[in-house]
C-alpha positions as CSV (number, residue, x, y, z in Angstrom):
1,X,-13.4,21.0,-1.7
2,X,-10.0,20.3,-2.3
3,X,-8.3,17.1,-3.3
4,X,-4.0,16.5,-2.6
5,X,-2.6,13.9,-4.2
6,X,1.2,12.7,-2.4
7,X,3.6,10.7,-4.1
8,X,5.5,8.0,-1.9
9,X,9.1,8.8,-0.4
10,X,11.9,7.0,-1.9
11,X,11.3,3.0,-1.7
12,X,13.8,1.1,-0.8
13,X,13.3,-1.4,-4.1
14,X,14.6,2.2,-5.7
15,X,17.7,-0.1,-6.7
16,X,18.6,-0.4,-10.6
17,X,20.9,-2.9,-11.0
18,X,21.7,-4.7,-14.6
19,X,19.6,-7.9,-15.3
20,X,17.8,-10.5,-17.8
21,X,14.0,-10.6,-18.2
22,X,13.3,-13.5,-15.1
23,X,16.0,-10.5,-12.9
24,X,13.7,-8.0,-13.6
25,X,10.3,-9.9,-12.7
26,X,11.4,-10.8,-9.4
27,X,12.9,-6.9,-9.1
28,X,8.9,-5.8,-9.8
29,X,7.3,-8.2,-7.0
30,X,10.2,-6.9,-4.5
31,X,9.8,-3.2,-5.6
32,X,6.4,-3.7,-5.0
33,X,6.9,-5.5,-1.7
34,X,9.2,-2.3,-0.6
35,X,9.0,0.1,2.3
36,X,10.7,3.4,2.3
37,X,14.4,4.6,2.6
38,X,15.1,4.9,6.6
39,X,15.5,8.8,7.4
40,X,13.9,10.0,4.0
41,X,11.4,12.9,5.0
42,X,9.3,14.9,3.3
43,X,10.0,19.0,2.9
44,X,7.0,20.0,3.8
45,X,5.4,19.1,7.6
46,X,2.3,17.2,5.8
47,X,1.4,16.7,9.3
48,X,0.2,20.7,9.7
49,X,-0.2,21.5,6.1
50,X,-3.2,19.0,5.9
51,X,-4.4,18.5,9.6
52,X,-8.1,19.6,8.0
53,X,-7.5,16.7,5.4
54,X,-9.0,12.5,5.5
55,X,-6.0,10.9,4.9
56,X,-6.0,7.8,2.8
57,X,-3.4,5.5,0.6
58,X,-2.7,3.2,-1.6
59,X,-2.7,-0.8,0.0
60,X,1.2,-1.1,-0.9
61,X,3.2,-0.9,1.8
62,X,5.5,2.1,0.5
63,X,2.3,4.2,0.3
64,X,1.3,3.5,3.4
65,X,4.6,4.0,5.7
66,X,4.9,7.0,3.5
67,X,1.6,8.2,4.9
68,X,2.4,7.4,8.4
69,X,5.8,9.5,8.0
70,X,3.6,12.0,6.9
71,X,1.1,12.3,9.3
72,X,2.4,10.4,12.5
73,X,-0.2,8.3,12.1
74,X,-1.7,5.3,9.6
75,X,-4.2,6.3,6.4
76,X,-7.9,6.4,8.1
77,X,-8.2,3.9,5.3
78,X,-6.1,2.0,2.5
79,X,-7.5,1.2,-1.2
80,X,-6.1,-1.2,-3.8
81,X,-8.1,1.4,-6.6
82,X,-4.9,3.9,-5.6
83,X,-2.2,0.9,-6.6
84,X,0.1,2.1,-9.0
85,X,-0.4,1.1,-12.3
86,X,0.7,-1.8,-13.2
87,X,4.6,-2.6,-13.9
88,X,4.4,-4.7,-17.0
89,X,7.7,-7.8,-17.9
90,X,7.9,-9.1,-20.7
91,X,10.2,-12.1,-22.2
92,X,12.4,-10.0,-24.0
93,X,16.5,-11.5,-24.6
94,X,17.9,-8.8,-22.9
95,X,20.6,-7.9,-20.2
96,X,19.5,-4.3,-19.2
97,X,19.2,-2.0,-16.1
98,X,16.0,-2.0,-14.2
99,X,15.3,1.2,-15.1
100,X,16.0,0.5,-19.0
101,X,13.4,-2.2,-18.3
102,X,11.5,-0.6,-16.5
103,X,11.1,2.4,-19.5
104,X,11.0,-0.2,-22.3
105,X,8.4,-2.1,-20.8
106,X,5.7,0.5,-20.3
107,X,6.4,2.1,-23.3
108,X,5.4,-1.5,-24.9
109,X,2.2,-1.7,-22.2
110,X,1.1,1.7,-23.6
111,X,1.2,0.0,-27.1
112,X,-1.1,-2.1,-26.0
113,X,1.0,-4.9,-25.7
114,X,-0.5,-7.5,-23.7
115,X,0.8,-9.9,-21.0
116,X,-0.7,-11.6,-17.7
117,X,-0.6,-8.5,-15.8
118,X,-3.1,-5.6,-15.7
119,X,-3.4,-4.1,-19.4
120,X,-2.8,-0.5,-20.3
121,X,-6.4,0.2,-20.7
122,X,-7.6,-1.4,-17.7
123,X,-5.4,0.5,-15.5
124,X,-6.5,3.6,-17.6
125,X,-9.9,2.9,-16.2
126,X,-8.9,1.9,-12.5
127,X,-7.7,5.5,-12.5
128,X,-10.9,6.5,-13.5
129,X,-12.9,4.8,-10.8
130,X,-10.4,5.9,-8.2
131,X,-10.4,9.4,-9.5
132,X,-14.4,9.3,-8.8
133,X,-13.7,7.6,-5.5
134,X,-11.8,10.7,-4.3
135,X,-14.4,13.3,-5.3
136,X,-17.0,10.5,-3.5
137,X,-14.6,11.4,-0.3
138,X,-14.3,15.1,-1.1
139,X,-18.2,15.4,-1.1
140,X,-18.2,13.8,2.8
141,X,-15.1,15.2,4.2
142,X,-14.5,18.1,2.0
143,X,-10.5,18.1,1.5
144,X,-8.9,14.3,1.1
145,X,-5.0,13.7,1.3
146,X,-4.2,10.3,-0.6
147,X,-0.4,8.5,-1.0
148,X,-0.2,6.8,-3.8
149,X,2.2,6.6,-6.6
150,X,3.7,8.7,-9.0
151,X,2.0,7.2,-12.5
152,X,-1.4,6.6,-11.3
153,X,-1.6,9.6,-9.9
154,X,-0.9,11.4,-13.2
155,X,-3.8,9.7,-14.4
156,X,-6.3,10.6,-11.8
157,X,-5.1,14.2,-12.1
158,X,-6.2,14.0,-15.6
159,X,-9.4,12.8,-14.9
160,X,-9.7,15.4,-11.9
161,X,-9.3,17.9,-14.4
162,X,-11.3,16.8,-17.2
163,X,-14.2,16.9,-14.5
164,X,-13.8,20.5,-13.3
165,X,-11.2,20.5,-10.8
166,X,-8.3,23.2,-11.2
167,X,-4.6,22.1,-11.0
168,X,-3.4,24.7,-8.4
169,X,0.2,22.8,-7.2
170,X,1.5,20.0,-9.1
171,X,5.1,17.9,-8.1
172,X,5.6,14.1,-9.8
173,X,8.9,13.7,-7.2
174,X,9.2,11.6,-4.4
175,X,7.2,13.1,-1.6
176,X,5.5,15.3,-4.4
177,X,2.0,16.9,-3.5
178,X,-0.5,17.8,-6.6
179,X,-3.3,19.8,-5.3
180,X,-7.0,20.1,-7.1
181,X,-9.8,22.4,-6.2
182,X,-13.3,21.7,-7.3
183,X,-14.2,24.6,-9.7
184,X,-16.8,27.2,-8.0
């Protein structure tokens, strides 16, 4: 069995201008809203390379026109368990880069500071139950293919792993394809 795990193409929300706290909330719910770059590909033709494979994604929409410029075609099936995790924003009296937010901010979430958005430790677990949800697919269609996003999918790798799957390819870049095997 063998489990791939594809990172979205550049989004077109990929934009990191300067702004205050209220900026940068409304730059999350458009980044999340955001398709991908016009004419970004990926290097490998996903298309051949994992013809075998049940394609699923993430219910964002940069997940999913990822996946269709993957494979010419829509996910068989879209989950909100394969979301990326959560982009927290909190009040702070700042001027910064979206980015600098952006990096602030989670390292705050992963402090366990809280906020009305999905906590640190919840999304922990939603990794968890979508980690378990992909070896549910592996187990009826034997290799699985699913776009999602580069920090959830660091976490379900992790849980992967911990449940005896081997890392055998591993890329966190746009387009980037981590592979997992079940150990035999």
């Amino acid at each position: 069995m063998e489990i791939v795990l594809i990172r979205h193409g550049k989004p077109t929300g990929a934009v990191y201008p300067r702004m205050n706290a209220k900026g940068f909330a409304k730059w999350v719910r458009n980044y999340n809203q955001s398709g991908i770059v016009i004419g970004t590909q990926p290097k490998n033709n996903m298309a051949r390379d994992f013809n075998e494979h049940y394609v699923v994604s993430s219910d964002l929409k940069r997940a999913i026109d990822s996946a269709h410029i993957c494979f010419n075609n829509k996910p068989s099936q879209t989950y909100r368990v394969f979301r990326e995790m959560e982009i927290p924003r909190y009040k702070l009296p700042f001027t910064l880069k979206a980015s600098t937010w952006l990096y602030l901010n989670r390292v705050l979430w992963t402090l366990g500071l809280k906020g009305s958005f999905e906590s640190y430790s919840a999304a922990k677990k939603r990794a968890e139950v979508a980690s378990q949800q992909l070896i549910e697919l592996a187990n009826k269609h034997d290799k699985v293919v699913v776009v999602s996003h580069g920090y959830i999918n660091f976490f379900i790798r992790r849980y992967l792993s911990k449940n005896g799957w081997d890392l055998t390819e591993k890329s966190s870049k746009y387009w980037g394809i981590t592979r997992l095997k079940v150990k035999l």
